[in-house]
N, C-alpha and C positions, 0 to 999 in steps of 0.2 A: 480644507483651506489650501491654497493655492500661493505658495511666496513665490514672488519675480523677481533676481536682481538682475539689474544690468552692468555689463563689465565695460567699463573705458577702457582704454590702454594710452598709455602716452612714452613718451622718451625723453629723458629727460641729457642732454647732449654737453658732455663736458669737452672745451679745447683746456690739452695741457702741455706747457712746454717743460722738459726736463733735463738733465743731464745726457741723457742717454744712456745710462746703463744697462747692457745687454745680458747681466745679472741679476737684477731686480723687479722689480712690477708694482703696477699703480693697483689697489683694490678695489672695488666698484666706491664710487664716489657720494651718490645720494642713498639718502634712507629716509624709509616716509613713517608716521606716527601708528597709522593704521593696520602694520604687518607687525608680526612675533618679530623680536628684534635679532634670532638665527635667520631671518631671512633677507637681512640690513647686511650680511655677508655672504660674497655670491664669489669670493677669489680673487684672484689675480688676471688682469686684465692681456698676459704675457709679458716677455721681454720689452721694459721700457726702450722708446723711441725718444729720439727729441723732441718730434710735435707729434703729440696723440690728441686722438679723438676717443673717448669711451662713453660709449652710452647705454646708459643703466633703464631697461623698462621696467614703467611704474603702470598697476594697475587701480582700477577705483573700487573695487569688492567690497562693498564700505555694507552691514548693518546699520549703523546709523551716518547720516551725513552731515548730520549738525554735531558740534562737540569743539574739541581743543586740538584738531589736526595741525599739523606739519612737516614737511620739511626739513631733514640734515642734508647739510652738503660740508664733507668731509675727505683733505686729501692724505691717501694714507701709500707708504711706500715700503715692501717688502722684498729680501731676498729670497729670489726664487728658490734656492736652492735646500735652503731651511726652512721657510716660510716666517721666519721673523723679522719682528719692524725694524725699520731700519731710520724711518723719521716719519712725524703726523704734525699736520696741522689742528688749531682749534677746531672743532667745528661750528657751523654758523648755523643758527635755524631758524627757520622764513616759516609764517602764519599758511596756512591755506584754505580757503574759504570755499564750501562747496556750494553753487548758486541749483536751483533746479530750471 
């Protein structure tokens, strides 16, 4: 027997304005239902800027594609220098519907 998957890849593109703290860092912002949730944490994105761009790749490795998928989009903000939070927001979770 022969299994085939295929991988999408996508990017999923966060604009963030911030303080600017040149001690801190934003942590990757999306996590999707379909990954072990150690890999919903990928670090620190570096020394916060004021306007950031950080974008998190998502891929679609999916077993099954039908199911209860989704979506976190979560902003989380750490000192660099400890690696402790420092402030988080709620996080929000959006449905995702895989068509073929």
């Amino acid at each position: 027997m022969l299994l085939r998957y295929e991988v999408l890849e996508y990017v999923a593109r966060s604009y963030i304005r911030t303080a600017g703290n040149p001690d801190r860092c934003i942590s990757r912002v999306v996590g999707y239902s379909w990954r072990v949730s150690s890999s919903h944490d990928s670090g620190c994105s570096g020394p916060e800027r004021e306007n950031m761009v950080i974008e998190d790749n998502i891929d679609t490795f999916l077993e099954e594609a039908s199911g209860d998928h989704h979506v976190t989009i979560r902003l989380q903000e750490y000192e660099l220098a400890t690696g402790s939070g420092v402030s988080s927001q709620e996080p929000q979770t959006v449905p995702v519907r895989f068509v073929p």
